[in-house]
MOPAC internal coordinates of N, CA, C and O (Angstrom, degrees):
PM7 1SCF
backbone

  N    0.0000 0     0.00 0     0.00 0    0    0    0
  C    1.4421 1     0.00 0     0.00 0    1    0    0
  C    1.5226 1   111.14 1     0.00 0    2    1    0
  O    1.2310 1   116.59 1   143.37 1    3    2    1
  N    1.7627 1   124.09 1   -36.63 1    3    2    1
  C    1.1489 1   120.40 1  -154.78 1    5    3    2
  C    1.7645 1    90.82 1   -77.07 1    6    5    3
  O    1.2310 1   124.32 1   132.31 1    7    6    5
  N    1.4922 1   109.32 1   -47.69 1    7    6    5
  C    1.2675 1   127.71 1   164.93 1    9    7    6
  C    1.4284 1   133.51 1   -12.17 1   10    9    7
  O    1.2310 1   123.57 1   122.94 1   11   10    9
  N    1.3960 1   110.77 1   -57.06 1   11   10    9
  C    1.3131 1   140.25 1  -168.24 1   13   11   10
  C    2.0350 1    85.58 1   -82.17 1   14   13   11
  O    1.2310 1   123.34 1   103.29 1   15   14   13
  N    1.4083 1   111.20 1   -76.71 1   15   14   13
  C    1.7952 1   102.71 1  -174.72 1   17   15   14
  C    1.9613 1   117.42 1   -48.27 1   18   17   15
  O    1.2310 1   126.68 1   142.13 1   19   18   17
  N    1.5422 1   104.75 1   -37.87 1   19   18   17
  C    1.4002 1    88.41 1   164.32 1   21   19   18
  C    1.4836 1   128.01 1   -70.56 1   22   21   19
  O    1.2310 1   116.51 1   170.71 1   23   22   21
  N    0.8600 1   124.24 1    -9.29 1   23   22   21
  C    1.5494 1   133.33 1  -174.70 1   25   23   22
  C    1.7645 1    97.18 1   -80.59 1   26   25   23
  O    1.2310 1   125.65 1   111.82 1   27   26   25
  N    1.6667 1   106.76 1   -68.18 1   27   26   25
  C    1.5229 1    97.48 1   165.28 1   29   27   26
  C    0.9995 1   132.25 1   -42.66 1   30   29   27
  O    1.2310 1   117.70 1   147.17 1   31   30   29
  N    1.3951 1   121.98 1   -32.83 1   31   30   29
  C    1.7403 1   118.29 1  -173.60 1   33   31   30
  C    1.0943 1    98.75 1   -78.84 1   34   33   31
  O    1.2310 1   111.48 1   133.05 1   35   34   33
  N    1.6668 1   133.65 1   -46.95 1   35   34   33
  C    1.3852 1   116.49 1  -173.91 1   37   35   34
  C    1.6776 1   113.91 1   -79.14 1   38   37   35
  O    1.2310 1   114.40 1   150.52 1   39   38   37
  N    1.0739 1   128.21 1   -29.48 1   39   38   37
  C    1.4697 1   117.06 1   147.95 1   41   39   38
  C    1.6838 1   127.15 1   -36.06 1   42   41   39
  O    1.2310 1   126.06 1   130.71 1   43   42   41
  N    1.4628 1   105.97 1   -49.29 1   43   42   41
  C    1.8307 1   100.93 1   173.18 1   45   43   42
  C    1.2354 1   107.15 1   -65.20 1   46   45   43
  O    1.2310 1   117.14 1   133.95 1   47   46   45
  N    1.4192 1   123.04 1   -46.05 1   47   46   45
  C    1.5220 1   123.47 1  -171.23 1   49   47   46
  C    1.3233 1   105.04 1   -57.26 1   50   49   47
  O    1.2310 1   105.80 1   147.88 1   51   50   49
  N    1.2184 1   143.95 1   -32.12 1   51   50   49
  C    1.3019 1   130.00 1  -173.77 1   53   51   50
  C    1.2730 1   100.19 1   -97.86 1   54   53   51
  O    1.2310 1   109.22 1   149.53 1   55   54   53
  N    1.1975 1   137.80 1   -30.47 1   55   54   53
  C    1.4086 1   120.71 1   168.47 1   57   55   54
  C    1.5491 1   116.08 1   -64.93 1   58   57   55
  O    1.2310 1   117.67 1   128.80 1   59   58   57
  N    1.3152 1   122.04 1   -51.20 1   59   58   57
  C    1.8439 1   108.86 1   147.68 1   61   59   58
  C    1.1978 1   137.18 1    -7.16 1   62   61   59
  O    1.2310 1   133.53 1   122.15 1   63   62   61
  N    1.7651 1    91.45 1   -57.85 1   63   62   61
  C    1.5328 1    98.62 1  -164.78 1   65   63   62
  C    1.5922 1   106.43 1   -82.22 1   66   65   63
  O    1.2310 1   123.75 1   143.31 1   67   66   65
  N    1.2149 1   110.41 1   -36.69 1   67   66   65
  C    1.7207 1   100.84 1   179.13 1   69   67   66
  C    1.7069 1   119.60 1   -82.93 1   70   69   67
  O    1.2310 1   126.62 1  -165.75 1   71   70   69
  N    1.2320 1   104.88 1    14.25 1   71   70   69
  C    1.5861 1   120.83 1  -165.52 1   73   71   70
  C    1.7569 1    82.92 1   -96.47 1   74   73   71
  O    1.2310 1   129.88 1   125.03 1   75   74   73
  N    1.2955 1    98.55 1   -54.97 1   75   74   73
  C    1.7360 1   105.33 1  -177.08 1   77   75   74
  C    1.0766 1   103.42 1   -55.08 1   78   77   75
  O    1.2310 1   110.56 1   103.23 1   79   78   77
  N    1.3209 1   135.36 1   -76.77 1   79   78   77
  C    1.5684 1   134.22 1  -176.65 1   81   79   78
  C    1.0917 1   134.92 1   -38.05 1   82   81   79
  O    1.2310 1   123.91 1   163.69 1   83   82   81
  N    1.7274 1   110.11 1   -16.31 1   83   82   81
  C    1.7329 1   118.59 1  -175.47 1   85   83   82
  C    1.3874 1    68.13 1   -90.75 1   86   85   83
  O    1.2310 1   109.49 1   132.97 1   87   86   85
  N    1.2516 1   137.30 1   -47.03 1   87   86   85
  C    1.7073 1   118.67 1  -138.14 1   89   87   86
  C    1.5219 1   106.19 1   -68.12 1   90   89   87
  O    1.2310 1   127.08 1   138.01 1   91   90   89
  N    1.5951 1   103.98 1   -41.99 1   91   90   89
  C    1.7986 1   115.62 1  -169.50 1   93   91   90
  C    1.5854 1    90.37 1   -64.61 1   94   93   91
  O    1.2310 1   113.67 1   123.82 1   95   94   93
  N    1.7385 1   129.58 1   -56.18 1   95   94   93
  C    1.2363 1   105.20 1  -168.23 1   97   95   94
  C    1.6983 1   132.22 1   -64.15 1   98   97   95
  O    1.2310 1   134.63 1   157.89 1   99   98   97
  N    1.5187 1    89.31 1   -22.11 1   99   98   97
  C    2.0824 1    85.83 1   159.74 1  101   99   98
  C    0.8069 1   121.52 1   -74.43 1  102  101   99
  O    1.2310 1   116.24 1   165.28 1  103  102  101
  N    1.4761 1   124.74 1   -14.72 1  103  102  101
  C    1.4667 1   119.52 1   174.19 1  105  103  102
  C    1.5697 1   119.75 1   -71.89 1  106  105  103
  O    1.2310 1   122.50 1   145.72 1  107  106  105
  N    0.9623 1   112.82 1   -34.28 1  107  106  105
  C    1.4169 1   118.07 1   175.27 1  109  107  106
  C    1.8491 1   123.50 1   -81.47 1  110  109  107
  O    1.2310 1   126.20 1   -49.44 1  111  110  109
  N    1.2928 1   105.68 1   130.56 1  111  110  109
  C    1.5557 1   115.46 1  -172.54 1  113  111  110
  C    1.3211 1   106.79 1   -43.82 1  114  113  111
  O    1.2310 1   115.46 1   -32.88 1  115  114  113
  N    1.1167 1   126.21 1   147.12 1  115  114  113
  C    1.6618 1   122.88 1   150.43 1  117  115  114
  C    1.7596 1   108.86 1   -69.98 1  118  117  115
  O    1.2310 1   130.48 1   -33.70 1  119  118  117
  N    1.1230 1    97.38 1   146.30 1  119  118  117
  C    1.4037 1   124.08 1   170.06 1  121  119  118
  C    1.3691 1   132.55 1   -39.50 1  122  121  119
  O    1.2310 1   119.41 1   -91.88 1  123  122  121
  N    1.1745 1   118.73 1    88.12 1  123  122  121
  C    1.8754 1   119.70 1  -172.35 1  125  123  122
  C    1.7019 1   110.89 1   -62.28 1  126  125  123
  O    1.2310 1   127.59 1   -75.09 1  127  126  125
  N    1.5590 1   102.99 1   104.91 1  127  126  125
  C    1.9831 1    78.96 1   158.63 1  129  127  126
  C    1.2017 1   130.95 1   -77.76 1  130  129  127
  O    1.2310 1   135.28 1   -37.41 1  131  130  129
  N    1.4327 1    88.03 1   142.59 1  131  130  129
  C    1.6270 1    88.31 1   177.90 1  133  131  130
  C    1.3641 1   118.65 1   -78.28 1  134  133  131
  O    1.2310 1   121.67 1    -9.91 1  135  134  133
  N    1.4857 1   114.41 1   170.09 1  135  134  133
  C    1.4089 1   135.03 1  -178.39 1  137  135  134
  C    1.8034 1    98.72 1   -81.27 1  138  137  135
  O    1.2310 1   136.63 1   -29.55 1  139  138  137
  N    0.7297 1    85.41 1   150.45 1  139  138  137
  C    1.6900 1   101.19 1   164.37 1  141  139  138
  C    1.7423 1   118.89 1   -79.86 1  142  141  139
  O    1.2310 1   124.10 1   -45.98 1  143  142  141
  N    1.4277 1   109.74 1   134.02 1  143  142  141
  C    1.3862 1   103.15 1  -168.06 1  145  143  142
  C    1.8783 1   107.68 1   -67.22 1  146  145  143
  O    1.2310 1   128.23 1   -20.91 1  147  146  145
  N    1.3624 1   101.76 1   159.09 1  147  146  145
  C    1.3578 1    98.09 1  -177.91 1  149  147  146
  C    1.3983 1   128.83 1   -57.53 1  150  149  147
  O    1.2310 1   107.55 1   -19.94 1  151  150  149
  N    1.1370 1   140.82 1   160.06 1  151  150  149
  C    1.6864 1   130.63 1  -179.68 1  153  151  150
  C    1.2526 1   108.06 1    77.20 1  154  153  151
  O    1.2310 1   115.83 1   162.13 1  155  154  153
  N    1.6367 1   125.52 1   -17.87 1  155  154  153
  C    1.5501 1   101.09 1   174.16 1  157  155  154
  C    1.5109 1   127.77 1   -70.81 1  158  157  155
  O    1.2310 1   114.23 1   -16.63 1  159  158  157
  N    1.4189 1   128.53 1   163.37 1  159  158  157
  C    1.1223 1   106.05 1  -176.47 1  161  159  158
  C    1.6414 1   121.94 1   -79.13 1  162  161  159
  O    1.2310 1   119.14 1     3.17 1  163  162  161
  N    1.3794 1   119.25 1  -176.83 1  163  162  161
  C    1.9105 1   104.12 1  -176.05 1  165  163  162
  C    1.4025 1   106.51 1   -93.51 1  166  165  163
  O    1.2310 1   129.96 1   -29.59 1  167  166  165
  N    1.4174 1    98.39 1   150.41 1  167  166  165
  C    1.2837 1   113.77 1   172.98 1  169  167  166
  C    2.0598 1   105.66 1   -44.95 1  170  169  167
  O    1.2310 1   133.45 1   -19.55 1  171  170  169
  N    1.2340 1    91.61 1   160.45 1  171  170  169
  C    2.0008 1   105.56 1  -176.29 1  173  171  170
  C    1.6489 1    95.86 1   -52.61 1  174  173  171
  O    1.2310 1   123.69 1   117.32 1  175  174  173
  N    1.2561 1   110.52 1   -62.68 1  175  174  173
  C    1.5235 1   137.28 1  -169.63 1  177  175  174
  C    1.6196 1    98.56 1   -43.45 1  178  177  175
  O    1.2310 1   119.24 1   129.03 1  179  178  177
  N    1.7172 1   119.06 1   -50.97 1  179  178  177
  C    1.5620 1   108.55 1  -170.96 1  181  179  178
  C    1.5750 1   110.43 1   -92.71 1  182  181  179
  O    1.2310 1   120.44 1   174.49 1  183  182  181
  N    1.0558 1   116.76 1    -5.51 1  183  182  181
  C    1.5890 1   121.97 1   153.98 1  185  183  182
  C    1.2549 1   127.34 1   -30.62 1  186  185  183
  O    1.2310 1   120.64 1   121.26 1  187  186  185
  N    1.8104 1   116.39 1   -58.74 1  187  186  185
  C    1.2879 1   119.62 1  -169.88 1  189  187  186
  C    1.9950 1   105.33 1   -70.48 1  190  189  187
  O    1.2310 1   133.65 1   139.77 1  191  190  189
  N    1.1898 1    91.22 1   -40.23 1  191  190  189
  C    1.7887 1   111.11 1   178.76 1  193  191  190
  C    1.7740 1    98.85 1   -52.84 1  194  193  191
  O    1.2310 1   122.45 1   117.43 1  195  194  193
  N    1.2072 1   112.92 1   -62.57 1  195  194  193
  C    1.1902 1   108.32 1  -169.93 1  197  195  194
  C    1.6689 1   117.89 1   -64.58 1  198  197  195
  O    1.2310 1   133.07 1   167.89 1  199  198  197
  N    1.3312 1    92.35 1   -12.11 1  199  198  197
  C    1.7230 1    94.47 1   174.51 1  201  199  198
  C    1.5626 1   118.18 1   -97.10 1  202  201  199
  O    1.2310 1   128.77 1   146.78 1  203  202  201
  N    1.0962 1   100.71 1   -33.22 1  203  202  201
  C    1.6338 1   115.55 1   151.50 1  205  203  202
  C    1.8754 1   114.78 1   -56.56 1  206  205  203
  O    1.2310 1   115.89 1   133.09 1  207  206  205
  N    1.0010 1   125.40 1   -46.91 1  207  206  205
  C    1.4589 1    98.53 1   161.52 1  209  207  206
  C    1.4501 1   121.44 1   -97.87 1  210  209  207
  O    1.2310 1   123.91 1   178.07 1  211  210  209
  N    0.7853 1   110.10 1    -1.93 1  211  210  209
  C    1.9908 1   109.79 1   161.49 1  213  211  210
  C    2.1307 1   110.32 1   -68.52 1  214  213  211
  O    1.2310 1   128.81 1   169.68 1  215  214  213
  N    0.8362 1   100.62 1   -10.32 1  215  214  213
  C    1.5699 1   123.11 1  -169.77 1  217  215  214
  C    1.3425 1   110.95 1   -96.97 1  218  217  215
  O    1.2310 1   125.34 1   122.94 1  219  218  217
  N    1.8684 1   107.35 1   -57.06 1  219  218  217
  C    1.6631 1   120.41 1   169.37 1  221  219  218
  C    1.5013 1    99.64 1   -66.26 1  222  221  219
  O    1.2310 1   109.31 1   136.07 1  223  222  221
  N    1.2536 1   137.64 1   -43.93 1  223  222  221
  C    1.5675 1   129.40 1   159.61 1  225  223  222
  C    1.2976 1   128.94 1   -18.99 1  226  225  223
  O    1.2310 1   132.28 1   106.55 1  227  226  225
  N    1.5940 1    93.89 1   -73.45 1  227  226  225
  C    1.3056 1   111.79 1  -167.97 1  229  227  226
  C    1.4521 1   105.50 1   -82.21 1  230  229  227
  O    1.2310 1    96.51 1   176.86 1  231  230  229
  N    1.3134 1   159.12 1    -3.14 1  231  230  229
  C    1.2014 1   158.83 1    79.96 1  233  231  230
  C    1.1376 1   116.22 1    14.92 1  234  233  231
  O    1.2310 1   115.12 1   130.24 1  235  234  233
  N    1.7724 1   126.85 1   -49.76 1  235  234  233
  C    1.4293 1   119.83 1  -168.73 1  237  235  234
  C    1.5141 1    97.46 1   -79.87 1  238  237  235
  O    1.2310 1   124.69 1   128.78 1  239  238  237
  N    1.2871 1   108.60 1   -51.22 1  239  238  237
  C    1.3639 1   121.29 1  -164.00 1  241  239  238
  C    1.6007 1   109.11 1   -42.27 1  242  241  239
  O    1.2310 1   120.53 1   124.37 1  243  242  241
  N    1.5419 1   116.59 1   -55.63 1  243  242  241
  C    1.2857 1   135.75 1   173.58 1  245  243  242
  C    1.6762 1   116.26 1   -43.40 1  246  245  243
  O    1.2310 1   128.68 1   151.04 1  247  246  245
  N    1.6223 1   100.88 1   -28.96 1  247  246  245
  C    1.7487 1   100.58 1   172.78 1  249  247  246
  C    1.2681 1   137.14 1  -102.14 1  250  249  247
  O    1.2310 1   133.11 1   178.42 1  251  250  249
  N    1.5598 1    92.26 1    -1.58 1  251  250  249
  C    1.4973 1   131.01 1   158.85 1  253  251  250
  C    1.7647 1   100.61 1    98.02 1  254  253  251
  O    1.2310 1   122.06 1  -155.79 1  255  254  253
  N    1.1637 1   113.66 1    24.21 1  255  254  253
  C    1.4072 1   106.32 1   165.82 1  257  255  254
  C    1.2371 1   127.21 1   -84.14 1  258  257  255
  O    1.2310 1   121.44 1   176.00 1  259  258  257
  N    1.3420 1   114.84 1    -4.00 1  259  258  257
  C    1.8254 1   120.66 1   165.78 1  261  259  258
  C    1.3661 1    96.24 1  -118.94 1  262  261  259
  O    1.2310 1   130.00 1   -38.85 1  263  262  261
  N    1.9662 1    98.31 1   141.15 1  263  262  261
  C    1.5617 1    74.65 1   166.75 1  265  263  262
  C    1.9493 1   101.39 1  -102.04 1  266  265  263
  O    1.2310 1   124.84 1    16.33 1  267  266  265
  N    1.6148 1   108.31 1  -163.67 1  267  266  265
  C    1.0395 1   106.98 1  -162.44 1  269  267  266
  C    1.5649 1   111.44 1   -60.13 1  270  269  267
  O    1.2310 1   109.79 1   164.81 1  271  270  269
  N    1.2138 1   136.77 1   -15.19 1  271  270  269
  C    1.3330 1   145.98 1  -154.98 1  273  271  270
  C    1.8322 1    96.23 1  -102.26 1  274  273  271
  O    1.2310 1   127.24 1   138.98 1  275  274  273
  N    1.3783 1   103.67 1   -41.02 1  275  274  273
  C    1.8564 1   104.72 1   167.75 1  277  275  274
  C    1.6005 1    98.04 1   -59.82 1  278  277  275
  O    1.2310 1   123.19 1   116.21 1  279  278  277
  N    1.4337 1   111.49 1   -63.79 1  279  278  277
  C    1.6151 1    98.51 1  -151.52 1  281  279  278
  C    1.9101 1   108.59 1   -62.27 1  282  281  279
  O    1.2310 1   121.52 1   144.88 1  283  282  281
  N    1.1535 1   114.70 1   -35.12 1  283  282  281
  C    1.5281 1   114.06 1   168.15 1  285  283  282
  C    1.1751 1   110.86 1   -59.57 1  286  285  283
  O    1.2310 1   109.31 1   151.46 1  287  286  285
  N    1.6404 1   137.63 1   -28.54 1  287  286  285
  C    1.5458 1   122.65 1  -177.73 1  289  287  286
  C    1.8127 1   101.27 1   -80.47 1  290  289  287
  O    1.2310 1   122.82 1   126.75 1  291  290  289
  N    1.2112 1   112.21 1   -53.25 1  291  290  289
  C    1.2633 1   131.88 1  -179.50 1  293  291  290
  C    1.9018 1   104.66 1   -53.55 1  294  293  291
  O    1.2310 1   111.51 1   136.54 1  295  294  293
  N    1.6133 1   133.59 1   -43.46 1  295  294  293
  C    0.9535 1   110.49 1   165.39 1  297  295  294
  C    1.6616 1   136.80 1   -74.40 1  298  297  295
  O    1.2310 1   133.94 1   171.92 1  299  298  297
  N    1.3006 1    90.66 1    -8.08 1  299  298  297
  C    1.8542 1   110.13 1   175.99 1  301  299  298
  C    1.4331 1   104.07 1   -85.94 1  302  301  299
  O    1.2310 1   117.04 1   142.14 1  303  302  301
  N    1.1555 1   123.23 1   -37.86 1  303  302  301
  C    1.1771 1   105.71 1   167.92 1  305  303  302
  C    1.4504 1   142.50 1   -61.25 1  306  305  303
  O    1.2310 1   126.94 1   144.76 1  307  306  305
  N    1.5114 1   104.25 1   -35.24 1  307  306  305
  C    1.5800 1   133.75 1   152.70 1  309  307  306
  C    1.6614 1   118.46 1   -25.99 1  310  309  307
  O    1.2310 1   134.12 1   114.73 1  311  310  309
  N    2.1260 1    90.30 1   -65.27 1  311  310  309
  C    1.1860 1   100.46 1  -165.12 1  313  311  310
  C    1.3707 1    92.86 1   -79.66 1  314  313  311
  O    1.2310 1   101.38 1   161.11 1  315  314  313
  N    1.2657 1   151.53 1   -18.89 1  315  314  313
  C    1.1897 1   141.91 1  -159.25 1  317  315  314
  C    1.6619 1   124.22 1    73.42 1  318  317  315
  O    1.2310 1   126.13 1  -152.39 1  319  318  317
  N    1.1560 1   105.82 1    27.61 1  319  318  317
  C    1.8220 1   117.38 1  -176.38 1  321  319  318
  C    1.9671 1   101.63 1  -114.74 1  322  321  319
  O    1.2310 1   120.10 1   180.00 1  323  322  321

């Protein structure tokens, strides 16, 4: 008999305890990434992108839809300078 109630109690207790632990981990935010500090250089991956719109730029510029004062604000912005 004593057998049988310790077995239950330690059965509830662990169902408690992992009942708690799902609960604390929803409670807590997921994890923000961060940005990269300014001036570093770009990842490999945003390289090709960034050359791809330095390209769609210089494309506009060439058809006269920027004028020269757009495509210099618009390529600094790109490059990040």
């Amino acid at each position: 008999m004593f057998r049988a109630n310790r077995r239950v109690a330690r059965r509830t207790a662990r169902r408690v305890s992992r009942r708690q632990g799902s609960m604390q981990d929803a409670q807590q935010p997921a994890p923000q990434p961060q940005a990269p500090p300014p001036g570093t250089p770009p990842a490999a991956g945003q390289g090709t992108d960034m050359a791809a719109e330095l390209k769609r730029l210089a494309d506009l510029h060439t058809q006269g839809a920027l004028s020269d004062e757009e495509f210099a604000a618009a390529k600094s912005k790109v490059l990040g300078t």
